[in-house]
TORSEMAR-773481 format. One line per field, with one value per residue (C-alpha): residue number from 1; z, x, y. Coordinates in pm, 1 decimal. Last residue first. Example, Ala and Ser with C-alpha at 12.3 -4.5 7.8 and 13.67 -1.06 7.14 Angstrom:
2
k: (2/1)
zz: (714.0/780.0)
xx: (1367.0/1230.0)
yy: (-106.0/-450.0)
This chain:
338
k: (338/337/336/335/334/333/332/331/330/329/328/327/326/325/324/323/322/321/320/319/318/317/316/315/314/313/312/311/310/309/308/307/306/305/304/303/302/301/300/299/298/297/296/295/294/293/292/291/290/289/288/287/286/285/284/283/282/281/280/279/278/277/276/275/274/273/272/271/270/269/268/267/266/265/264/263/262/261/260/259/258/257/256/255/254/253/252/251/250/249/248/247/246/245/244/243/242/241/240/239/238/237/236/235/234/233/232/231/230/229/228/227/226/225/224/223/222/221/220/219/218/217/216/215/214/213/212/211/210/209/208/207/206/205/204/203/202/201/200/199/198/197/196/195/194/193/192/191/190/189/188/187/186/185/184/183/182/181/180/179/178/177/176/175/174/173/172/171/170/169/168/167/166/165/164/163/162/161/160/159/158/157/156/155/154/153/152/151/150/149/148/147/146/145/144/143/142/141/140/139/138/137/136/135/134/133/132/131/130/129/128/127/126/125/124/123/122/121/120/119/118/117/116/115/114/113/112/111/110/109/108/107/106/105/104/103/102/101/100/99/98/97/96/95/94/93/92/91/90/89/88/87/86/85/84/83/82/81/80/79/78/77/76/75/74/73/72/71/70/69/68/67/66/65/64/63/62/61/60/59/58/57/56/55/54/53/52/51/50/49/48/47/46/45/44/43/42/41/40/39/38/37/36/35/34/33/32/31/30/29/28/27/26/25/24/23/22/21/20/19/18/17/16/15/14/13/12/11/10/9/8/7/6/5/4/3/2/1)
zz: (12124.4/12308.7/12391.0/12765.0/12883.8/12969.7/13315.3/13422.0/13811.8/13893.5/14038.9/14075.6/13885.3/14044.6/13967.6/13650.8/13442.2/13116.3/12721.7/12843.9/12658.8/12418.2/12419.1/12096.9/12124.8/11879.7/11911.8/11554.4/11539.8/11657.9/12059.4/12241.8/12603.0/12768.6/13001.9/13229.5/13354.3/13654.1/13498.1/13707.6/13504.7/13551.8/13436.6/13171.9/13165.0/13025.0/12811.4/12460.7/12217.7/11898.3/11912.3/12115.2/11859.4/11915.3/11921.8/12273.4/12343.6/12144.5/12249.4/12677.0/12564.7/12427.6/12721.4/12976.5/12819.9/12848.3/12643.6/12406.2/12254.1/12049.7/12189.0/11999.8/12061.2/12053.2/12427.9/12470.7/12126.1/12279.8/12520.1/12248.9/12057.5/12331.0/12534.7/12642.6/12371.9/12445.0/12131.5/12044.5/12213.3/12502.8/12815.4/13017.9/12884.8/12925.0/12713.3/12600.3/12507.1/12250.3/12265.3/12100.1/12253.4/11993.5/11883.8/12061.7/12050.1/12409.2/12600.3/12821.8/13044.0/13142.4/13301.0/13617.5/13946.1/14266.5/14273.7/14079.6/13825.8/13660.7/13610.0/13347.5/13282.3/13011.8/12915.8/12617.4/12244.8/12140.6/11821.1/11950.5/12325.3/12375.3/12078.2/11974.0/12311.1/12472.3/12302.0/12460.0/12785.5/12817.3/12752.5/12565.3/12429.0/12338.1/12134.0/12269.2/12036.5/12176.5/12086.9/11803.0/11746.9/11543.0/11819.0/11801.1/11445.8/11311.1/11135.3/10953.3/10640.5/10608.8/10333.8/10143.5/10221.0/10122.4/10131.4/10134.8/10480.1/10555.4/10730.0/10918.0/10927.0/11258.6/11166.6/11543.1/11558.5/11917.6/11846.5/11646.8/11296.9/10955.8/10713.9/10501.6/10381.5/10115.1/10098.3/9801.1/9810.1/9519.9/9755.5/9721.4/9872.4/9982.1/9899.6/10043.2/10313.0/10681.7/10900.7/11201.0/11194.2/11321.7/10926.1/10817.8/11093.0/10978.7/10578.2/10724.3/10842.7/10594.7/10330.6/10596.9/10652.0/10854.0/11057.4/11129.6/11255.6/11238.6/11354.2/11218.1/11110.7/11439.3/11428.1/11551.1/11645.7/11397.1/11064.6/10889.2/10587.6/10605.6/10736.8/10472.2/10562.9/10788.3/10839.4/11107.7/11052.1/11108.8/10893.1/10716.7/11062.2/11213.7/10849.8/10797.2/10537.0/10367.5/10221.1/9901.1/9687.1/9976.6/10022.5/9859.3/10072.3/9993.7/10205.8/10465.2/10703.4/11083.5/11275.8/11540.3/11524.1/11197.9/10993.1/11217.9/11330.3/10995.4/10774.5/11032.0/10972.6/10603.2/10593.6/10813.6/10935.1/10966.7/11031.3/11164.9/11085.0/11347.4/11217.5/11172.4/11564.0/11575.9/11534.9/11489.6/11360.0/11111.7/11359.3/11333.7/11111.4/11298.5/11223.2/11419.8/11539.1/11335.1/11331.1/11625.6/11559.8/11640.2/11513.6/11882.6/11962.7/12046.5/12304.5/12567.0/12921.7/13058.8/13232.9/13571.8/13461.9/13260.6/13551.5/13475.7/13289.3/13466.7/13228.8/13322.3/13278.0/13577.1/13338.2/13089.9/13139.5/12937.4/13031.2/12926.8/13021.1/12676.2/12412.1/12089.8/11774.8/11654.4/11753.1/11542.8/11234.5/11338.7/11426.1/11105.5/10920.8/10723.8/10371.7/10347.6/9951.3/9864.6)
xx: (9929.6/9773.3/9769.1/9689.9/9376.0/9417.7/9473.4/9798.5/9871.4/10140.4/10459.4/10605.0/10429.8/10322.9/10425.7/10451.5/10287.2/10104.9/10214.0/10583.5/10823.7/11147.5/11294.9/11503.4/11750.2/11907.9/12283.3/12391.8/12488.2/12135.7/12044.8/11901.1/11640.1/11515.4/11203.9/10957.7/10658.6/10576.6/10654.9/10982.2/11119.8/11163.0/11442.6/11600.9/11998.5/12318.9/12166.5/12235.9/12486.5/12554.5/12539.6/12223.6/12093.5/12313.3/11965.9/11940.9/12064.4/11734.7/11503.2/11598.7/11549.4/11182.9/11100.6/11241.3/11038.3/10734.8/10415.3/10624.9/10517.4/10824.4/10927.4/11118.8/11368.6/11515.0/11620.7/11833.7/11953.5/12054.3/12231.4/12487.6/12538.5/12683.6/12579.8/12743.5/12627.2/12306.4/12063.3/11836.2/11571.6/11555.3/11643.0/11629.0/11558.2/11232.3/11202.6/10812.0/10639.8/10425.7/10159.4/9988.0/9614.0/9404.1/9151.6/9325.7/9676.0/9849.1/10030.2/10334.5/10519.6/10906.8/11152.1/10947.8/11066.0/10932.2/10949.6/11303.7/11410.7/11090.1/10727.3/10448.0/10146.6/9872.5/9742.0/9552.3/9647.6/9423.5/9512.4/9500.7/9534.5/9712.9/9975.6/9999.2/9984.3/10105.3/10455.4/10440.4/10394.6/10618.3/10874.3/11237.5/11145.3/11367.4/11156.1/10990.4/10798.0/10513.9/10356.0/10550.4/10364.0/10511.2/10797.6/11105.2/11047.3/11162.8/10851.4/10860.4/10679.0/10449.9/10157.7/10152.5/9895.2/9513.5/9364.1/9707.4/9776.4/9686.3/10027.5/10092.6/10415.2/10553.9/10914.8/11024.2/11016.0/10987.0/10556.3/10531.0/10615.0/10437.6/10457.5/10156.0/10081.7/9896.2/9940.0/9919.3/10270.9/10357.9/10337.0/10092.7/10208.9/9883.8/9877.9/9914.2/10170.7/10055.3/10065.9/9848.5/9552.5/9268.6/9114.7/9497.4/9480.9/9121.8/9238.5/9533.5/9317.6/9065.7/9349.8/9490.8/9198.0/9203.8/9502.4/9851.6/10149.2/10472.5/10801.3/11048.4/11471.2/11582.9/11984.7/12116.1/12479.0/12614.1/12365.1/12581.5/12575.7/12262.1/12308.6/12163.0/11789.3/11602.3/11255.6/11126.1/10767.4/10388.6/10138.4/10167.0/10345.0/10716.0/10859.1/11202.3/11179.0/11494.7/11595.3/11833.5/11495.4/11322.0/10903.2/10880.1/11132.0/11169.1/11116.2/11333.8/11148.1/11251.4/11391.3/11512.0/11896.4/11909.9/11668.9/11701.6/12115.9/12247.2/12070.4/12189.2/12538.9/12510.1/12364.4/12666.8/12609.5/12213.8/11937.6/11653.8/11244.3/11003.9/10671.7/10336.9/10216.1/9850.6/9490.7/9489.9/9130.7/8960.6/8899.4/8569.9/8425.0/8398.9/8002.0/8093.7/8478.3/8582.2/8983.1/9281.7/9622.1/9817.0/10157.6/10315.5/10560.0/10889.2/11079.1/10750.5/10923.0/10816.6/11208.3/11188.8/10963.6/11265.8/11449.9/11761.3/11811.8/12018.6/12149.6/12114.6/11727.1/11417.2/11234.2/11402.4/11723.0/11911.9/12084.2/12257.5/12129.9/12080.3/12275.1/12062.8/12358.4/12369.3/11939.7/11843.3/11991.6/11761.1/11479.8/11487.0/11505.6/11749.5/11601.0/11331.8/11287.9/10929.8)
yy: (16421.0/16683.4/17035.3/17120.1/17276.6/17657.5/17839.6/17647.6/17726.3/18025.6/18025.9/17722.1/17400.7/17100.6/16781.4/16593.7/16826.4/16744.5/16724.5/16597.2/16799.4/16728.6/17086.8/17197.0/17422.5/17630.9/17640.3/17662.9/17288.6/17159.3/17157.3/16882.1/16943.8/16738.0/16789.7/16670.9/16915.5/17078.0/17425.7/17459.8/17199.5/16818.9/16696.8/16499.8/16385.4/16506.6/16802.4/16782.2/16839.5/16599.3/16235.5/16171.8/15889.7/15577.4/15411.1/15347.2/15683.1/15836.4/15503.5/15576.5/15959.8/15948.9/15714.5/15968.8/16201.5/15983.2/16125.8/16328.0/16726.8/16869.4/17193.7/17490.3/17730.9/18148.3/18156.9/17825.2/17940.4/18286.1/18170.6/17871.8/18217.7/18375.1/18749.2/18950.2/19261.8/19185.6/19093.2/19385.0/19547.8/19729.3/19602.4/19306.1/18942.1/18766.1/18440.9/18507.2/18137.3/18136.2/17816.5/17534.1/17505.4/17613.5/17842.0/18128.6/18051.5/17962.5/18234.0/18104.8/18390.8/18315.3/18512.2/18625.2/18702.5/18597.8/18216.7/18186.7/18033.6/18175.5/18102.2/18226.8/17964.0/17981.4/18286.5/18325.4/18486.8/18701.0/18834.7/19225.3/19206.3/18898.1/18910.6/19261.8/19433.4/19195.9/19226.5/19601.7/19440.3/19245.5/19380.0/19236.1/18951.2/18673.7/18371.8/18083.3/17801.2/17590.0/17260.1/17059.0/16801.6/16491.2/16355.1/16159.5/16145.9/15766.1/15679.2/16029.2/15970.8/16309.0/16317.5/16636.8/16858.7/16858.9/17200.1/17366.9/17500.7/17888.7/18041.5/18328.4/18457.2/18669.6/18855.7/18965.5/19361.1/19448.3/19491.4/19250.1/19270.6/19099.4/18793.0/18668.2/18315.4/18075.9/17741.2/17532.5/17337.7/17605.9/17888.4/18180.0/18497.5/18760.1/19065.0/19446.9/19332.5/19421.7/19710.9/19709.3/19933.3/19746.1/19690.7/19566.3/19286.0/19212.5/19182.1/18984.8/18764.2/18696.4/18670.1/18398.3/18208.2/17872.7/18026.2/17853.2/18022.3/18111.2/18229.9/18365.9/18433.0/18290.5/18219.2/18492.5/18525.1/18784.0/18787.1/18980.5/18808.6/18544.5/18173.7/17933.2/17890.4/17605.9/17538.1/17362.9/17196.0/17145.0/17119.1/16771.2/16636.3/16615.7/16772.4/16910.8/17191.7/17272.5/17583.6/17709.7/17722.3/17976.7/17949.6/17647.1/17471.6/17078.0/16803.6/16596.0/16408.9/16489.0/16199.9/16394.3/16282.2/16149.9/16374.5/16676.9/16626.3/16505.7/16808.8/17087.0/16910.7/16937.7/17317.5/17444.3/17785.0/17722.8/17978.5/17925.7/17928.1/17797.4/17633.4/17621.2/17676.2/17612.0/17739.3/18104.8/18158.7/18417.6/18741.9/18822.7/19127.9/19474.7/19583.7/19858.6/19915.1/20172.1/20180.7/20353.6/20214.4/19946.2/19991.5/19919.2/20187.0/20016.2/19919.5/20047.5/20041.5/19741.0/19686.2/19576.6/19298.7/19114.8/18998.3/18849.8/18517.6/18259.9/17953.4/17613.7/17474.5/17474.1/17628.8/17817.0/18083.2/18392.3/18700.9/18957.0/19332.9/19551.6/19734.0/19726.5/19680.3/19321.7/19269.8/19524.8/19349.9/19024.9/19168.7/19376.7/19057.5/18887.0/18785.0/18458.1/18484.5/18456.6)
C-alpha cells in the first residue's frame, strides 16, 4: 500500500490556529492548549449493540513513526550513522526505507509528497496481536475503518484509520517470526513513546482513552498551571502517545517553522544513562548534524537529549525512569523497560 499524503497533513497547510510549540523542560513555548476543547472535529464514534460485545484484541506497543524526508541521502546518513538504525527495505512503499532499532519496532521514512508544506509526519502506528480482530471491533463501535485487511510481504498484516483531528493511525500485526535486526551500533532498540500536535484534548480522548483505552500516564507543562503535554500509555503495554497541545483548531499554524513542528511531531528511544548515550555519540564523532548542546532533565523527572534529522523531526534519547520528581502530576502507570 502506497503511503499518499494524508488528510492530516493537507488540513494542516490551511487551519488557522495559535503558534506554538514546547516539551518538557525543552526550548520552544507552546501556549495553552486547555483553553481551546472545543470539539475540531466530530468524533466518528457512533452508537452499536453492546451485548455479547467481543474484547478488544490488544494494543501492545508503538510500531513505528512514519516521516517524510526532503533529502532521502541525508535522512539515510543521520539514522544509520548517527542513530545506528539498520537499514531494511519498505514493504509497505518501494521508494521507502525502514530503519530498524528491534524486529517490531521502526521509523519509516517516505520521499517528501507535493504539497506537503512543512509537515513531515505522514503516521503513526501501532502494534496489536490481532489486527483483523481489531478492526472488526473498531468497525462493530462505529468507527470507520477500511473493509480489508493489507497483507505485506514481511508477513504482517495492517489497517490505517483517523482519529478524531484526522492524524493517519496504522495498526500493525507483526509477522509470526520477523526478520532478525543487526543494529550493534543503535543508540537505543525501544522506542517508547511518540508525540504528535493535537489540537483538543478532549475530542482526541475520545478515540484514544475512551474507545481503545489508552491509560494515563503523566501530563505536565513549562509551566506548573498550564498544560502542554498529556502522556497516555497503550493498554496492554507500557509504550505511550504523547499529546503536544497547540491552540486552535486543527491544522498547522500559519507561524509556525518547520524546525517547531518537528519538536512537536517526534519520537523517543528508551536509554538507561542519557548522559552515557551522549558521552559514546560525541565520543564517536557521532553528533554531526543538529542537536541540543547538552542533556537535561525535563519537567517529567526524567533525563533527556534530544537530536533532530534533516527535516526537523526530533528524536528524544530518554531515561526509562525519572531522575527527580516530576512537576505537575505523579506517574500513574509502571514505566516501560529496556
Amino acid at each position: 500500500m502506497f503511503s499518499l499524503l494524508s488528510s492530516r497533513s493537507a488540513s494542516r497547510q490551511t487551519a488557522r490556529v495559535a503558534s506554538a510549540s514546547s516539551h518538557h523542560g525543552l526550548h520552544l513555548c507552546l501556549p495553552g492548549a486547555l483553553a481551546a476543547l472545543a470539539l475540531v472535529a466530530a468524533p466518528q464514534l457512533h452508537a452499536a449493540p453492546q451485548s455479547n460485545a467481543a474484547p478488544r484484541p490488544a494494543i501492545t506497543s508503538i510500531s513505528h513513526l512514519a516521516t517524510y524526508a526532503a533529502d532521502m541521502q541525508a535522512t539515510d546518513h543521520y539514522y544509520v550513522d548517527s542513530i545506528g538504525a539498520q537499514r531494511a527495505p519498505d514493504p509497505e512503499n518501494p521508494h521507502g526505507v525502514r530503519y530498524m532499532l528491534s524486529p517490531t519496532q521502526f521509523v519509516e521514512v517516505l520521499p517528501l509528497p507535493p504539497n506537503a508544506g512543512i509537515n513531515r509526519l505522514d503516521h503513526s502506528a501501532w502494534n496489536t496481536t490481532d489486527a483483523a480482530g481489531l478492526r472488526a471491533w473498531l468497525a462493530a463501535k462505529g468507527w470507520k475503518t477500511p473493509s480489508q485487511l493489507t497483507h505485506l510481504s514481511d508477513g504482517s498484516l495492517t489497517f490505517r484509520v483517523h482519529d478524531p483531528e484526522g492524524n493517519l493511525v496504522e495498526f500493525v500485526q507483526p509477522p509470526a517470526h520477523p526478520h532478525a535486526v543487526h543494529a550493534p551500533r543503535a543508540i537505543g532498540h525501544h522506542i517508547i513513546h511518540i508525540g504528535i500536535m493535537v489540537h483538543s484534548r478532549a475530542t482526541e480522548d475520545t478515540f484514544y482513552r475512551a474507545l481503545l483505552g489508552f491509560r494515563p500516564y503523566w501530563f505536565g507543562g513549562m509551566h506548573d498551571n498550564k498544560i502542554d503535554w498529556v502522556s497516555q500509555q497503550v493498554p496492554d503495554g507500557h509504550d505511550w502517545l504523547e499529546y503536544m497541545l497547540a491552540s486552535g483548531p486543527a491544522g498547522i499554524p500559519p507561524g509556525m517553522t518547520q524546525q517547531a513542528l518537528g519538536v512537536l511531531d517526534h519520537l523517543s528511544i528508551g536509554v538507561v544513562s542519557v548522559p552515557a548515550a551522549y558521552s559514546m555519540l560525541a565520543a564517536q564523532h557521532r553528533l554531526t548534524g543538529h542537536t541540543d548542546k547538552h542533556t537535561q532533565i525535563g519537567r517529567d523527572g526524567k533525563e533527556q537529549f534530544n537530536l533532530y534529522d534533516p527535516d526537523g523531526i526530533r528524536l528524544e534519547l530518554m531515561e526509562f525512569h525519572a531522575v527527580a520528581k516530576p512537576c505537575c502530576s505523579p506517574f500513574t502507570a509502571a514505566d516501560p523497560t529496556h
